[in-house]
N, C-alpha and C positions, 0 to 999 in steps of 0.2 A: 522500624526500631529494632536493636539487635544491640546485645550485652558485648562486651569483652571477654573472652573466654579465659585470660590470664588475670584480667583485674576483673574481677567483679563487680565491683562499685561504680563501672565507665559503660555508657551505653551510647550510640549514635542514631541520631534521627535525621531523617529527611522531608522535604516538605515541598508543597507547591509552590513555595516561594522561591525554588531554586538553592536552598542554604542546608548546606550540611551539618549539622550540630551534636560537638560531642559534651556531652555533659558528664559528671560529677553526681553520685546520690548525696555528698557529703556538702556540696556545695548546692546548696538550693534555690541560689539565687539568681545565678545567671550560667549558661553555659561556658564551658573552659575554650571552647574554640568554634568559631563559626566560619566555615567558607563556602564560597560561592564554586558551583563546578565550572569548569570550562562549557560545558554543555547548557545551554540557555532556554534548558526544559524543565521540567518538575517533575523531582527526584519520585521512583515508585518502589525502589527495593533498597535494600542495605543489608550487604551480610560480611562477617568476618572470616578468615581462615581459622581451620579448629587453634592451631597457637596462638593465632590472634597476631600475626604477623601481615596480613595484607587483608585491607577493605576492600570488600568492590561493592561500587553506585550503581545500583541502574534506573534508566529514566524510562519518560515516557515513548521519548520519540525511539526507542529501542538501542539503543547506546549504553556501554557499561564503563565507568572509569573505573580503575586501579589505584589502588596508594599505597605503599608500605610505610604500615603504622609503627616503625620500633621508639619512634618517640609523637607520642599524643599529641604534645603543642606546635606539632611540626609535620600534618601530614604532607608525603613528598607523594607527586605525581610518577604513578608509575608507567600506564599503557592505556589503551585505549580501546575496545570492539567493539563494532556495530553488529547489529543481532537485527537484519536484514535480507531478503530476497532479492538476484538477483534482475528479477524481471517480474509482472502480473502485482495483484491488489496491493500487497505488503511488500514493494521495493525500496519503501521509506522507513521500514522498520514499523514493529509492533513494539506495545508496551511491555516493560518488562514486568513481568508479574511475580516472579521470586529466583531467588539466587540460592543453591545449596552445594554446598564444598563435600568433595567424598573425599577426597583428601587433605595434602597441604599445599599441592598443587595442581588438584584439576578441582573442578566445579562443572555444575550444570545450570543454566539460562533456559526459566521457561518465559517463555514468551505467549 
């Protein structure tokens, strides 16, 4: 789970169920948008870029999707990396276990 750093009120969650959900503090009833990733894993991290211009997912199977949030009810797919070895125990990828942005455009993936 991880806030919107430009709205405050907007925070995203992820879950074992594979569904992304961005919700509303104001609206308590139901989330404002729910999608399913391309990846048909369950989701282990979520973080935003400090503007709050692009999401990244990352799951279990060690995969991280991209979206650029500039409109909430409309996240658009943006890119895709695998967070993978190529060869020996972990050439199927590890899970991903947090995502941290030093910028607005780099981050780091621990795995």
């Amino acid at each position: 789970m991880c806030f919107k750093p430009d709205l405050t009120d907007i925070f995203v969650s992820g879950s074992l169920d594979n569904v992304l959900r961005v919700w509303s503090i104001h609206k308590k009833s139901k989330p404002m948008v729910q999608l399913r990733t391309p990846v048909q894993e369950p989701i282990s991290a979520v973080n935003f870029s400090p503007k709050g211009h692009i999401l990244i997912v990352g799951h279990v199977s060690g995969s991280c999707i991209l979206y650029e949030t500039e409109i909430l009810h409309n996240l658009k797919y943006f890119s895709r990396i695998d967070c993978k070895n190529r060869r020996g125990k972990h050439s199927r990828g590890c899970k991903i276990a947090g995502i941290t942005f030093i910028n607005n455009t780099e981050f780091l993936v621990a795995t």
